[in-house]
Structures are given as C-alpha cells and as structure tokens.
N, C-alpha and C positions, 0 to 999 in steps of 0.2 A: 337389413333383413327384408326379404321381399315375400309376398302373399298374393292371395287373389281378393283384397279385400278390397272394394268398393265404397267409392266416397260420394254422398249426394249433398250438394250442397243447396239454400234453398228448401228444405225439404218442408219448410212451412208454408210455402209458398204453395200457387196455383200449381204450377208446372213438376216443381221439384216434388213436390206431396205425392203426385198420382205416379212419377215415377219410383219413387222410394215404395210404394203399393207395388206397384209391377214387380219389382225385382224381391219384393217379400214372398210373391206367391209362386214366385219360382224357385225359391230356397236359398236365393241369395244371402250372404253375409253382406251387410255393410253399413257403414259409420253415416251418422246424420249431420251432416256442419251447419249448426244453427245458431239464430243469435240469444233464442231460449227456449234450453231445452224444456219448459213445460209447456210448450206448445207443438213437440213434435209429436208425430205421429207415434202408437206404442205397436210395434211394427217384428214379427218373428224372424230374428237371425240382425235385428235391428239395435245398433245402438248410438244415442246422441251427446252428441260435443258441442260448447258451446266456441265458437269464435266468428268474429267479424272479421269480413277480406280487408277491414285497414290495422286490424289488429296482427300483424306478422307472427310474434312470438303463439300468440295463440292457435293461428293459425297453421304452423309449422307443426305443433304438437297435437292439432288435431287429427293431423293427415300422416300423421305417424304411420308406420307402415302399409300405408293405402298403395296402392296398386295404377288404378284406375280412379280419377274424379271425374265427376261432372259439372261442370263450372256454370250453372247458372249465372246469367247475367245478372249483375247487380239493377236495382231501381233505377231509374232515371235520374243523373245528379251531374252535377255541371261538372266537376269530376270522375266521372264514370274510368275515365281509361286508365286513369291513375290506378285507381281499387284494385280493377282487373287484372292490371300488370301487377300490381301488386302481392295481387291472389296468387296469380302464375308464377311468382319467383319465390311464393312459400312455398308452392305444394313442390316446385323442382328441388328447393333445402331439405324437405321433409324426404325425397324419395320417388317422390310420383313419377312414374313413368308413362304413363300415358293421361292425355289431357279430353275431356268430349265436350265442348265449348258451346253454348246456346249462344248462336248467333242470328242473323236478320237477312233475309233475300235481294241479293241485290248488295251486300254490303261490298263499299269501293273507298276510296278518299274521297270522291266527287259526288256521291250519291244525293240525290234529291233531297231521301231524308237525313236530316241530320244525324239522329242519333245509328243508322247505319253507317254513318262512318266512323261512331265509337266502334263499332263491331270488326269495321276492316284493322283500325289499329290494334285492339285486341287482337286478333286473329294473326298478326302481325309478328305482333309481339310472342304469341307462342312460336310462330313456323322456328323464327328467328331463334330458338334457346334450342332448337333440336330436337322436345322430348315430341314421343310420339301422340299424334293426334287425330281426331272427328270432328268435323264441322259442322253443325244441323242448324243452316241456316232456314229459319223457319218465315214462311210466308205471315200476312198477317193474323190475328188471331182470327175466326170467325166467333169465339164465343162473347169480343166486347166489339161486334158489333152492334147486339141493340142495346149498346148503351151508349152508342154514336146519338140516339132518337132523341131529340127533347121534350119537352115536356109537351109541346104542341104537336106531337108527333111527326117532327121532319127531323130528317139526318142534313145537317150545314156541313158542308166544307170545297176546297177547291179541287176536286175528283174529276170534275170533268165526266168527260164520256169513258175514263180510261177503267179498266178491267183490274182488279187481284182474282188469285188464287189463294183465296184464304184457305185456312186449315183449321181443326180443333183441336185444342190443347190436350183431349184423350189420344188421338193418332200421335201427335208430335209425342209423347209420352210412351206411347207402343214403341214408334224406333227408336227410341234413344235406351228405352230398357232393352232393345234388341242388341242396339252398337255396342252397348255396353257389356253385357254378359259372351257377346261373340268376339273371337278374333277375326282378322281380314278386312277390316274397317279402317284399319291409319292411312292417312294420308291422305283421306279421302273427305269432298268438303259436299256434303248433300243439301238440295235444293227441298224442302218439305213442303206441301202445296197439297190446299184440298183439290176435288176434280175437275171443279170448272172454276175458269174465273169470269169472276160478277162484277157490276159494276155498280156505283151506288145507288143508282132507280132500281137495276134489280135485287139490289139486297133490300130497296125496302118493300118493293112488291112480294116480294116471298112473306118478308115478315107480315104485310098485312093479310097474304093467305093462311099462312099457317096459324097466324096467332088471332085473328080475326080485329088484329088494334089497328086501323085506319095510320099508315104512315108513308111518306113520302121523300123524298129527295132534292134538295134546294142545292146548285152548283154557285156556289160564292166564286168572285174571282180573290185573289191572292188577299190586296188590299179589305176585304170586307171581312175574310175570314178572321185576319189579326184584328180587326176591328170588333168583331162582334166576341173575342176572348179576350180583350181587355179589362173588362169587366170583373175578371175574375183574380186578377193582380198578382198574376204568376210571374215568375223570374222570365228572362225575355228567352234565355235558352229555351225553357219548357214551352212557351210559347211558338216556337220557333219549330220546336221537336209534331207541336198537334199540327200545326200546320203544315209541316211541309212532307207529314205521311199521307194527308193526301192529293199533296204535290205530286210526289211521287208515284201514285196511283196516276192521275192527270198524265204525266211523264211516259208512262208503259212502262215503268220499271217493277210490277208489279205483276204485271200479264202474263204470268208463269205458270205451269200445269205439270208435272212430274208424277211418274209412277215411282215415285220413290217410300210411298206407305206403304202400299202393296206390296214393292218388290221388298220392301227389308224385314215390317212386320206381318206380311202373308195376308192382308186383307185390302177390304178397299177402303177410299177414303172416306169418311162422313159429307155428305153433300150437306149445303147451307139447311133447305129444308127439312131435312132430319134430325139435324142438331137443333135445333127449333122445336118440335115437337117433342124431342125427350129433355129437354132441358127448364128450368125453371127460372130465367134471367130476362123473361119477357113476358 
C-alpha cells in the first residue's frame, strides 16, 4: 500500500523536533520514529511510534506505509554506519520509497573528519539499494558553537586560520521540510551552509560583540588539542571525531558558502550574529 505519509525520525531531537513542527503547520500527516514516545512532540496531523534504528523488526513496523522518511543521523557511536545501514534496509522491507538522509559537508572516505566519513558510507549505502533519495549535507552547526567557549572564555581547537560556513539548525529544518513535502528533489545531494564562512577568531569576536561575554580563540596544534580532551576520558573514536572537525575546518574542507537555503526554503540564511542575539545558548 502506498500513501503520502511522512516519516520523521529523531523527532525528539534538536533537528528532527523543529522539522516535525514545520511540516505540522503545513498540514502534513506524519509518523514520529522515536525511542519514546512520551517525549515526542503532541503535533496536528502527528503521530508517534516507538523504535530504535538497531531494532529492525520495530522498526519495519514503524514505517509501515511511510512514503518518504527522514533519516536523521543517529548520535555519535563507534558503530554509527552499522545503525544506518541498518535503518536503511528497514525502512526499504517496510516500503519506503524515498529516503532524505541528514548528512555532513564534505562527506568522502578521506574526509578530514571522521565521523563524515560515517556519512559517505551511509550515503553509500543508500545510492546503492536504489530507493529514491535527498542528501542535506549540512555545514557545521552554528548553534553549538558557543559551547565550543570554556569556561575561561576561549574556544581551543586546531582550526587554524581555515573558514566554515556554518548554518542553524532552524534553516537546515526549513529545507528539509521543504525537500520533503516537494517532489523534484531525488537524486540530488545539497550542500546547506550559512552565508559566510567564519573562522574561529571570528566566531569568537561576534560572540563577544553581540553577547557582550569577552571570548577569544586559542589555535592548538593537532598534538595539544587530543592532549588538552584527555581529560575527559572519552573512547578514542570520539576523541578523534572533536578533534579532527576542526581539522578539517584547518583543511578548507569547510570553506563552503551555498545559496542553497534560499533557493529551496525562499529566504536567506541566518548569519552568525543574528542567531546570537535571538537565541538563549550564550
């Protein structure tokens, strides 16, 4: 049986929540794939399922006549592409016929940061089964940047002089409630990026403009950075994952600028200073 019935998965999440919002207030139908549903959203034309992407069989019967999902990326876990793929060979038993994948900029085999190259294998692994797909590979976030800041107010890492194009999680949330409710989008793998790209001094000058909290930017090299998150006695992948995103900034693999918010959700993008001053995470 097929429908127009839309699958968000995530939907308790940062990303997944504000898009399950979008598509409520456009009168979408669609399914919430959570891991509990007392914490989804209570959302008009909305209803939630509970399954985990390593649980298959629940999964399968979540996505029961779903149409279109949205595959938020799972959390960060040394396993991550396992999940993925996993998720992706439920929802093609279930029926799903198109796939809209939150992926990472820049995602390759070789990529700087690691965990983008959980995303090219992901990404992979869909082209590879056939069903139809959207890519929204999205720059970095600009909303956790100032929680880069510490306590002393400096953002540490090995960034270098090199630039992102971050983005906010409400734009990235615009297009993808756009790709989703439109057809003419498969196939197609989009670059999401705020308007400019910043580099770490100037993300923290803005921040000390607009927020008036005195912070700055200290450029570790490689060796200091894993040195100075030791401390905190994470698994060496995740170690490996904070580090080498801003390798990869350092790298220019980040240095990316796209009208692609504009051109999909009709507006522009949030610039770093704006999302600063409406926001409450600084």
């Amino acid at each position: 049986m097929t429908s127009d019935l839309i699958a968000v998965t995530g939907a308790t999440g940062q990303l997944g929540r504000r898009v399950a919002h979008r598509l409520a207030a456009a009168g979408v139908d669609q399914r919430l794939v959570v891991r509990d549903t007392s914490r989804a959203p209570d959302l008009p034309g909305a209803h939630a399922v509970a399954a985990a992407y390593e649980d298959a069989d629940a999964l399968r019967a979540a996505l029961d006549e779903v149409q279109t999902l949205l595959l938020v990326s799972a959390t960060e876990t040394a396993g991550r592409v396992a999940l993925h793929t996993s998720a992706v060979d439920a929802a093609l038993d279930a029926g799903v016929s198109r796939i809209v994948y939150v992926s990472f900029l820049g995602a390759a085999p070789d990529a700087t940061f690691t965990f983008a190259r959980d995303h090219w294998h992901t990404e992979q692994h869909i082209r590879e089964s056939g069903v139809r797909f959207t890519f929204l590979r999205n720059s970095l976030y600009m909303d956790l940047v100032p929680y880069f800041v510490g306590e002393d107010g400096i953002i540490r890492g090995p960034a270098g002089q090199g630039r992102a194009g971050m983005v906010a999680r409400d734009d990235i949330a615009d297009v993808a409630a756009v790709v989703l409710r439109e057809h003419g989008h498969d196939g197609v793998t989009y670059d999401v990026t705020g308007p400019r790209a910043l580099t770490m001094a100037e993300a923290a000058e803005t921040i000390t403009r607009v927020t008036g909290k005195p912070t700055r930017y200290h450029a570790e090299t490689i060796e200091e950075a894993y040195a100075s998150r030791a401390r905190y006695g994470a698994p060496e992948w995740e170690v490996a994952g904070w580090v080498t995103s801003y390798a990869a900034i350092a790298a220019g693999e980040l240095d990316v600028v796209t009208d692609t918010v504009e051109k999909v959700s009709g507006h522009p993008p949030t610039n770093f200073a704006e999302y600063l001053s409406t926001t409450s995470a600084v």
